[in-house]
C-alpha positions in Angstrom: 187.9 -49.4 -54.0 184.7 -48.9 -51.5 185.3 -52.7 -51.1 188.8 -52.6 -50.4 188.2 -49.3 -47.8 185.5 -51.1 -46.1 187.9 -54.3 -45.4 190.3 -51.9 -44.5 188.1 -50.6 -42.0 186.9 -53.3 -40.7 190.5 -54.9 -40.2 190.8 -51.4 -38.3 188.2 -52.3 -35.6 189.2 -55.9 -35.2 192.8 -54.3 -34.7 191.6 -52.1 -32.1 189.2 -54.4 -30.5 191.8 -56.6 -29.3 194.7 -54.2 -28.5 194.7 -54.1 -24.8 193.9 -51.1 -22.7 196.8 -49.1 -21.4 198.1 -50.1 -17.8 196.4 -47.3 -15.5 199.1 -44.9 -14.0 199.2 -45.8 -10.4 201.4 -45.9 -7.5 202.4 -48.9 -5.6 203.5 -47.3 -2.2 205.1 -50.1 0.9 203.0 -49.2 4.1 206.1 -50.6 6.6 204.9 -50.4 10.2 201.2 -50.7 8.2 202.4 -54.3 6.5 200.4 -53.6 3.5 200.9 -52.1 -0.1 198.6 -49.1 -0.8 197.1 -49.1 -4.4 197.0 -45.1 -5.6 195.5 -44.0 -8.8 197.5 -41.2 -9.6 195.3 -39.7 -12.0 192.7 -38.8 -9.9 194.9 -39.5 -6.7 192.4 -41.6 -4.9 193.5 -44.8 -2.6 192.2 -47.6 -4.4 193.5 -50.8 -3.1 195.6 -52.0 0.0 197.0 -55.7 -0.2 198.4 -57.3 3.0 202.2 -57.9 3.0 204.0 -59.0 6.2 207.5 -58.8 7.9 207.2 -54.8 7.8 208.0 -54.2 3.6 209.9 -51.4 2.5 211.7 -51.8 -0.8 209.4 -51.7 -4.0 210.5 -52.1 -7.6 207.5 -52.5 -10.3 208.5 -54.6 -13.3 209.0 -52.7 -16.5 205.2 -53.9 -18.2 203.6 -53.2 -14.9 202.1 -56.3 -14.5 204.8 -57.4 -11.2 205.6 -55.6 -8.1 208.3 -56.9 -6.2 208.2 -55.9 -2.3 211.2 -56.6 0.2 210.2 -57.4 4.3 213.9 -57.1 6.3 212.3 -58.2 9.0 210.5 -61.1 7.2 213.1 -62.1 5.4 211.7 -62.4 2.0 210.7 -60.7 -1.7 206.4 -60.7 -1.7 205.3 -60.8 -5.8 202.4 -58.8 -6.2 200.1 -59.5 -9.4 199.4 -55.8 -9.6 196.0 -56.5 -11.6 194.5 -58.9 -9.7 196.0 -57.1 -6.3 197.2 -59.9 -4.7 200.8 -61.7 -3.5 201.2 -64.5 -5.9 204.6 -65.6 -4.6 207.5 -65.1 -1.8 210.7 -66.0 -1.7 212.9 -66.4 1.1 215.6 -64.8 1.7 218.2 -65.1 4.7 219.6 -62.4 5.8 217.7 -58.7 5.4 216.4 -57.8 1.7 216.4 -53.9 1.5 216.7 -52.0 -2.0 215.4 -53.8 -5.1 215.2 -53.0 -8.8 214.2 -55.5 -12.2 216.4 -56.1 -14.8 215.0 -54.0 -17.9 213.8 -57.4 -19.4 211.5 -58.2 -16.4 214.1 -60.8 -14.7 215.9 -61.0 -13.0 215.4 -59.1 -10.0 218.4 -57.7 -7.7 218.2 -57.4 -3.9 220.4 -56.1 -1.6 220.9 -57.9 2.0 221.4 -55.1 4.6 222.8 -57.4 7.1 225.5 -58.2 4.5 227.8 -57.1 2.3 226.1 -58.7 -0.6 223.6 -58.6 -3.5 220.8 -61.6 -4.4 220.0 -62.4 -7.6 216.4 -63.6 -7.9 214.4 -65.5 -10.6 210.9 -64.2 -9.5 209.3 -66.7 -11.0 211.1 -69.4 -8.4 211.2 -69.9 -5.0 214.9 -69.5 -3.7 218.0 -66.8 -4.9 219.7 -67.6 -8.3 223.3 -66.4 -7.2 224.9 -63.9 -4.5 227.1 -61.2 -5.6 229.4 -59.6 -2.8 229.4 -55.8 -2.7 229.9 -53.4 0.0 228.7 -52.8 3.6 225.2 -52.6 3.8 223.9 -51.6 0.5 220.8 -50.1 0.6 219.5 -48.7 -3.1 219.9 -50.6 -6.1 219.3 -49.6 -9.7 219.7 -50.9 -13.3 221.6 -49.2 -16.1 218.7 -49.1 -19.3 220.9 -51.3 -21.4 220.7 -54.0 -18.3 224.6 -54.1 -18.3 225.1 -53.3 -15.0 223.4 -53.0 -11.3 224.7 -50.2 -8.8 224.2 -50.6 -5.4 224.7 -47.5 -2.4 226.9 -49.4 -0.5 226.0 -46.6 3.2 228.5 -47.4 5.2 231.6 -48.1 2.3 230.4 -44.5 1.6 230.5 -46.4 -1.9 228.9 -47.5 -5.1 229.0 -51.0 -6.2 229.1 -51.5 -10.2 228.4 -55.0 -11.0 228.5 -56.5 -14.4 224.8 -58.1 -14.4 226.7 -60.8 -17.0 229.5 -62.2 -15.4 228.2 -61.1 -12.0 231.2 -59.3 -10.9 232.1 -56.3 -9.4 233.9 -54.2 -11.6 234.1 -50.9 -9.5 234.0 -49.3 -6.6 233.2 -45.2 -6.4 233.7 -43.2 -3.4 231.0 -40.8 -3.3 229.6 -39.1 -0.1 229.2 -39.9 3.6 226.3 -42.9 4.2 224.5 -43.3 0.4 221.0 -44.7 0.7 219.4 -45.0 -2.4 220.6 -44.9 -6.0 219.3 -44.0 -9.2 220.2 -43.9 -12.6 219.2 -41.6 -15.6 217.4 -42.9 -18.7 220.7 -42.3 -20.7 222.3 -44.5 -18.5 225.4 -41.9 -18.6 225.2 -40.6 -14.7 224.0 -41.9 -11.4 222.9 -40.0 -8.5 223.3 -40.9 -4.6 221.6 -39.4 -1.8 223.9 -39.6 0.7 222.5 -39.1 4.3 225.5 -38.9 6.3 226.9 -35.3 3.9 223.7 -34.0 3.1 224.5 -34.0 -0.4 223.9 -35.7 -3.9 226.9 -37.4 -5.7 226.9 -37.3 -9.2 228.7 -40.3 -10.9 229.7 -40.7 -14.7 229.2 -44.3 -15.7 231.7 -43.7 -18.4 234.8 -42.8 -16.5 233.3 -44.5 -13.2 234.1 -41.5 -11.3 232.3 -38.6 -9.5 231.8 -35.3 -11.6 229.6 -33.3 -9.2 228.4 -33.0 -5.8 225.4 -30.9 -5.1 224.4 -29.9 -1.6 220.9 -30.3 -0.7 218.5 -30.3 2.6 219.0 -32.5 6.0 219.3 -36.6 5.6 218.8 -36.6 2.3 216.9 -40.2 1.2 216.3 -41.1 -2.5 216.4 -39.3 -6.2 213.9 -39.1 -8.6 215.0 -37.7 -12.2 212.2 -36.0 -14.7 213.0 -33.4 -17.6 216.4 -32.7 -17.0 216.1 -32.0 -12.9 216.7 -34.0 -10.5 214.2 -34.0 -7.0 216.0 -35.4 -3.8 213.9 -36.2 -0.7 215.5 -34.4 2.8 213.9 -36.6 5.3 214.7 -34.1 8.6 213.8 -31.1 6.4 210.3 -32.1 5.0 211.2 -30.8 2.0 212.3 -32.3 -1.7 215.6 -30.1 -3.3 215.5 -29.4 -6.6 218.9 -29.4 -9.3 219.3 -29.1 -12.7 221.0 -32.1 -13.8 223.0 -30.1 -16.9 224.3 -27.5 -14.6 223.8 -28.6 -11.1 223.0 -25.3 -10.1 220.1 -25.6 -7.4 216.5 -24.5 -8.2 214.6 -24.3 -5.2 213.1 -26.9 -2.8 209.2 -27.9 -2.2 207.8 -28.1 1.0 206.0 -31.5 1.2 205.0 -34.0 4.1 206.8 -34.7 7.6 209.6 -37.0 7.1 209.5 -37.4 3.0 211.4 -40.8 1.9 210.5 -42.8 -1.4 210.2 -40.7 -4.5 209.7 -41.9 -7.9 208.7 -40.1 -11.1 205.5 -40.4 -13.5 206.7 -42.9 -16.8 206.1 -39.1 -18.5 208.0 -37.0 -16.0 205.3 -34.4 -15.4 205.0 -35.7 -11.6 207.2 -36.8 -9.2 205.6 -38.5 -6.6 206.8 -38.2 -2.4 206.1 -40.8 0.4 205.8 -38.9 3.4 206.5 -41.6 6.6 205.5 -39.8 9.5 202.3 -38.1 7.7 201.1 -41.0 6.5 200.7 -39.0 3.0 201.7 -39.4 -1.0 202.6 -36.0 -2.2 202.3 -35.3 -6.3 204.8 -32.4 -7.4 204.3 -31.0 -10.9 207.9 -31.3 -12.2 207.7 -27.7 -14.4 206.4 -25.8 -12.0 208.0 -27.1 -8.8 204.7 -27.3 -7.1 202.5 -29.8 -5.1 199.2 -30.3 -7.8 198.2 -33.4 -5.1 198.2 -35.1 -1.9 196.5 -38.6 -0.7 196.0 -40.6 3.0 197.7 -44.0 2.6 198.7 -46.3 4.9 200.9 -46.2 8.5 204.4 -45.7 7.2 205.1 -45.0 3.5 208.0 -45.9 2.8 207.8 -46.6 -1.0 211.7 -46.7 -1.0 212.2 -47.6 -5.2 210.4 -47.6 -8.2 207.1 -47.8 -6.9 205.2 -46.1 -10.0 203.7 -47.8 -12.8 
């Protein structure tokens, strides 16, 4: 038996001495009129890393290992890859027209863009060098996000006052849903049951069930609202003109408060465990860290000129 124990143990170490470290928790935040990427580590929320990326970048999606960040330039007219170990753009693909919002299919590919200056959505092999396919939505979709199943992508379609559903399969669209005035970005809940719109033009948050493809709520929040982040059951909305992130329950859509944060707030994104939520502040030049309980601000860090961080720029 002390035999056996002892090659147990020693299969234990081997184990452990090749199972590779956890990815650190970091933040991955587009630095537009800057034209760089600003590395945070959010545990000790310290700038650690800034990597070059031209044509002004403003979308951001991280893939799901955290290995890939995928940046959009509109006014360079490509997707940068960033290998986010070795902090570096690997890759670019062109693009023609003006690549906005952008999220990664829950398997790591492929990754959907939406074209500003159209009404339609690219569908990129990351690992190539030109758009798989094009799927047309509405008028100038901005935000895009993924269901958790990878069925479907949404995109805010702002000036349809619409959201796209399209069947990530068959690359259709298989509905349209009115929801407020001007949607920017989009965002959908780990259930994959609702999804949320901030919708600039009303001020508000639409509330869609993916089930009935309809709206079941509206839920007023602060001046040109921007983006949504969703952690523990409450949803935290970004009001760009209010410097300030609202706060709803997601059950009841009862309003909990809002949290004074940077000039200008815009990207938001939440922590993989939903204890933060973190806020790109454009005109402060600031990353703001919220404690999602306690509806606080735990943190604050100096990035580069312009967060925008519009996406899912944590890791």
């Amino acid at each position: 038996m002390r035999a056996a124990s002892h090659a147990f143990g020693a299969a234990s170490l081997l184990l452990a001495a090749y199972c590779p470290a956890p990815l650190a928790a970091e933040a991955f935040v587009t630095d537009q009129p800057g034209e760089q990427v600003s590395v945070v580590d959010l545990d000790r929320m310290v700038a650690v890393a800034s990597i070059p990326v031209a044509g002004e970048p403003a979308g951001i999606a991280v893939s799901p290992d955290g290995t890939r960040a995928f940046v959009t330039s509109p006014e360079g007219k490509f997707v940068s890859v960033i290998d986010t170990a070795a902090r570096q753009v690997i890759r670019q693909i062109a693009l023609d027209g003006g690549p906005l919002g952008i999220a990664v299919h829950p398997a790591g590919q492929p990754v959907y863009v939406a074209d500003w200056y159209a009404r339609r959505l690219w569908v990129v092999d990351p690992r190539g060098q030109a758009p798989l396919r094009t799927v047309t939505v509405g008028t100038s979709p901005s935000g895009v996000a993924v269901t958790p199943d990878g069925k479907f992508v949404l995109t805010a379609d702002r000036d349809d006052n619409a959201v796209s559903i399209v069947d990530t399969a068959s690359l259709e669209r298989v509905a349209v849903v009115t929801v407020g005035t001007r949607p920017f970005g989009v965002t959908v809940d780990a259930a994959g049951r609702r999804a949320y719109t901030a919708n600039v033009g009303s001020n508000d948050v639409s509330v869609i069930d993916l089930g009935t493809r309809q709206v079941a709520g509206t839920v007023k929040v602060g001046d040109r609202p921007y983006a949504v982040a969703l952690a523990r059951g409450r949803a935290f909305v970004t009001n760009q003109y209010g410097g300030t992130v609202s706060v709803f329950d997601t059950q009841t859509l009862a309003t909990l408060g809002r949290v004074p944060v940077g000039e200008y707030p815009e990207g938001i994104a939440a922590s993989r465990d939903g204890a933060r939520v973190y806020v790109a502040n454009w005109f402060s030049n600031t990353l703001t860290a919220i404690d999602t309980g306690t509806m606080t601000v735990v943190g604050e860090v100096a990035v580069g000129d312009g967060p925008r961080a519009f996406g899912q720029f944590i890791r």
